[in-house]
N, C-alpha and C positions, 0 to 999 in steps of 0.2 A: 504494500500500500504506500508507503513513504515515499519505494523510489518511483513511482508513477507520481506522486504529487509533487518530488521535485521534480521531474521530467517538466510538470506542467508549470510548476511555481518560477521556470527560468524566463520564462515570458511578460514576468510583473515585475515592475519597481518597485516593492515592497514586498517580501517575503513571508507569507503570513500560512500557507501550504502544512508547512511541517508541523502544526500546533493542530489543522486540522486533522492530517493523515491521523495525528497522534489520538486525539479525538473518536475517529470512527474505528481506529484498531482496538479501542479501550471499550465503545462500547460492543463493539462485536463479541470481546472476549465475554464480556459480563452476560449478552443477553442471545447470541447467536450460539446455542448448542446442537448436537446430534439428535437428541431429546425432543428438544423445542420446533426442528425443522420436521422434523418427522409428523408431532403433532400438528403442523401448521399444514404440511401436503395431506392430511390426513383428512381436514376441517375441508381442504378445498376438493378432494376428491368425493366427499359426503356431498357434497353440491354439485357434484356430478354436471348435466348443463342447467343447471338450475341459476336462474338472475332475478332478484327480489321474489324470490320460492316458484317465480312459473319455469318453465322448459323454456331455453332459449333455443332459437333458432338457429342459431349460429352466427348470425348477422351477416356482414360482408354483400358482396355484390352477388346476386343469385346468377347461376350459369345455366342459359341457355340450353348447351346440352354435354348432358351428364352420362357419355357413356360406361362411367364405371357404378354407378346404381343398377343398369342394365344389368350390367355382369356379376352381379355380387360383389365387389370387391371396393374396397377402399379407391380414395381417389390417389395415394402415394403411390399404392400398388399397381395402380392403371400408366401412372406414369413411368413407375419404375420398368415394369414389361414391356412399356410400349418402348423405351429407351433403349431396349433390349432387344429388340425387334420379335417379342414372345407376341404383340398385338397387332 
């Protein structure tokens, strides 16, 4: 963390970077654990696509056409095959 903020603090007339790097390493230590990350993927996988408790949509631009709904298949895996020349 510090040497990315001095990396970036060499660009200012006043060096003020190393006081924060110092800052977010300290509260990282205190409040960012194994424990605590685990609970928190935990809380956001329980909401599943859920956004203020209904099913989201997914939002984004909707597409025209979708031929990996056709196929069963995920859209990653439509592109990864098709990449592939498997489609």
């Amino acid at each position: 963390m510090l040497a990315r903020c001095e990396a970036i603090n060499m660009g200012y007339d006043t060096p003020m970077l190393k006081s924060i790097a110092k800052s977010i390493a300290k509260w990282t230590m205190r409040h960012f654990t194994p424990a605590k990350f685990s609970e928190s993927q935990a809380r956001k996988g329980v909401k599943g696509g859920r956004v203020g408790g209904k099913m989201s949509n997914g939002g984004g631009r909707p597409s025209l056409n979708e031929p990996w709904g056709e196929l069963g298949i995920s859209r990653a895996t439509y592109f990864r095959k098709k990449k592939a020349g498997l489609i």
